[in-house]
C-alpha positions in Angstrom: -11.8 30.5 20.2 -10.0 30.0 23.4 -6.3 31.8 24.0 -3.8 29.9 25.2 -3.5 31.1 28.7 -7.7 29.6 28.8 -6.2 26.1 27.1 -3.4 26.2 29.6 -5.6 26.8 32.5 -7.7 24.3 31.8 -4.8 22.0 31.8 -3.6 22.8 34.8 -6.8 22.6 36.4 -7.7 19.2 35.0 -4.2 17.8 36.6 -5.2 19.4 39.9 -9.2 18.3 40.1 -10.2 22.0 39.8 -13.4 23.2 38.0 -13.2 24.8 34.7 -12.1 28.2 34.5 -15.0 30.0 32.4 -14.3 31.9 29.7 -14.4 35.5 29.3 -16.2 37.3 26.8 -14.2 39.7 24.3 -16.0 42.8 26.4 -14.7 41.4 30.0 -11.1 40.7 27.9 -10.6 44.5 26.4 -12.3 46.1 30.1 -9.6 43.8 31.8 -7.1 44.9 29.3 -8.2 48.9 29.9 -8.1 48.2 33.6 -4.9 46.8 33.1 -3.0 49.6 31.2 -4.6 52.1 33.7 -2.8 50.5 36.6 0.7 50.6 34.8 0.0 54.1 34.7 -1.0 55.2 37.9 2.1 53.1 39.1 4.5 54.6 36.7 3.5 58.2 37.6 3.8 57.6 41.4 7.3 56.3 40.4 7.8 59.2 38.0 6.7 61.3 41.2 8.9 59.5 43.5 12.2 59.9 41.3 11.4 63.9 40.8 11.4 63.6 44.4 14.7 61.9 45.6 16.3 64.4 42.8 15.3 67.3 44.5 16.4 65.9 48.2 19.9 65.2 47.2 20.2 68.5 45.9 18.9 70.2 48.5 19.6 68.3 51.7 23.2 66.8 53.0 23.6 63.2 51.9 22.8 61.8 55.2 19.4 63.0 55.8 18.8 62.7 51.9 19.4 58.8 51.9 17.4 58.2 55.1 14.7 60.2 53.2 15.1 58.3 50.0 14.5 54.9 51.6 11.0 56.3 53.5 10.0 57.4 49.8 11.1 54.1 48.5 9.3 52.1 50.8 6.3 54.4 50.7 6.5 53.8 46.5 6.6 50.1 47.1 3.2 50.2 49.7 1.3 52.4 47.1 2.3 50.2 44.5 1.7 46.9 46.0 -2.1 48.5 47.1 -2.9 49.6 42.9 -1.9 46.3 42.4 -4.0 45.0 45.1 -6.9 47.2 43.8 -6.6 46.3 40.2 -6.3 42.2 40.8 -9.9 43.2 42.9 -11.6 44.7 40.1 -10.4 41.9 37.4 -11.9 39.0 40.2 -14.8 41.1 40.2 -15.0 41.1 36.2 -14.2 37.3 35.8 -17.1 36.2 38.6 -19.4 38.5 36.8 -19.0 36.1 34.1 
């Protein structure tokens, strides 16, 4: 039985000329799923980290320096984010070509 993110792939591939997405098997689904839930948390404890973080600068340090230090954490939150992220999509291509 196909889900209905498969059926609306399909769609949208038939409108745009595309092959067929294949179908994934219920092992590839729950690994994807397991790979998926580990990436959420990876990302929420490097935010978790980062928050601890920008606490303990604007207690300790005058606001100036803390807010110039809070953006270089933000910034460095988003690049480690957006690299999991990139990681993880990796891994699911890898698990849907395996296919």
């Amino acid at each position: 039985m196909k889900s209905a993110l498969e059926l609306a792939m399909q769609k949208v591939n038939a409108r745009q000329g595309r092959a067929p997405v294949a179908s994934l098997t219920e092992d590839q689904r729950r690994e994807i799923g397991e790979l998926r839930k580990q990436y959420e948390a990876k990302i929420a404890e490097k935010e978790i980290m980062m928050q601890a973080e920008i606490r303990r600068m604007v207690r300790e340090r005058p606001p100036q320096e803390a807010a110039a230090n809070v953006h270089g954490l933000q910034v460095q939150f988003q690049e480690s984010k957006k690299a999991l992220q990139e990681e993880l999509e990796a891994k699911v291509s890898a698990l849907r070509d395996a296919s």
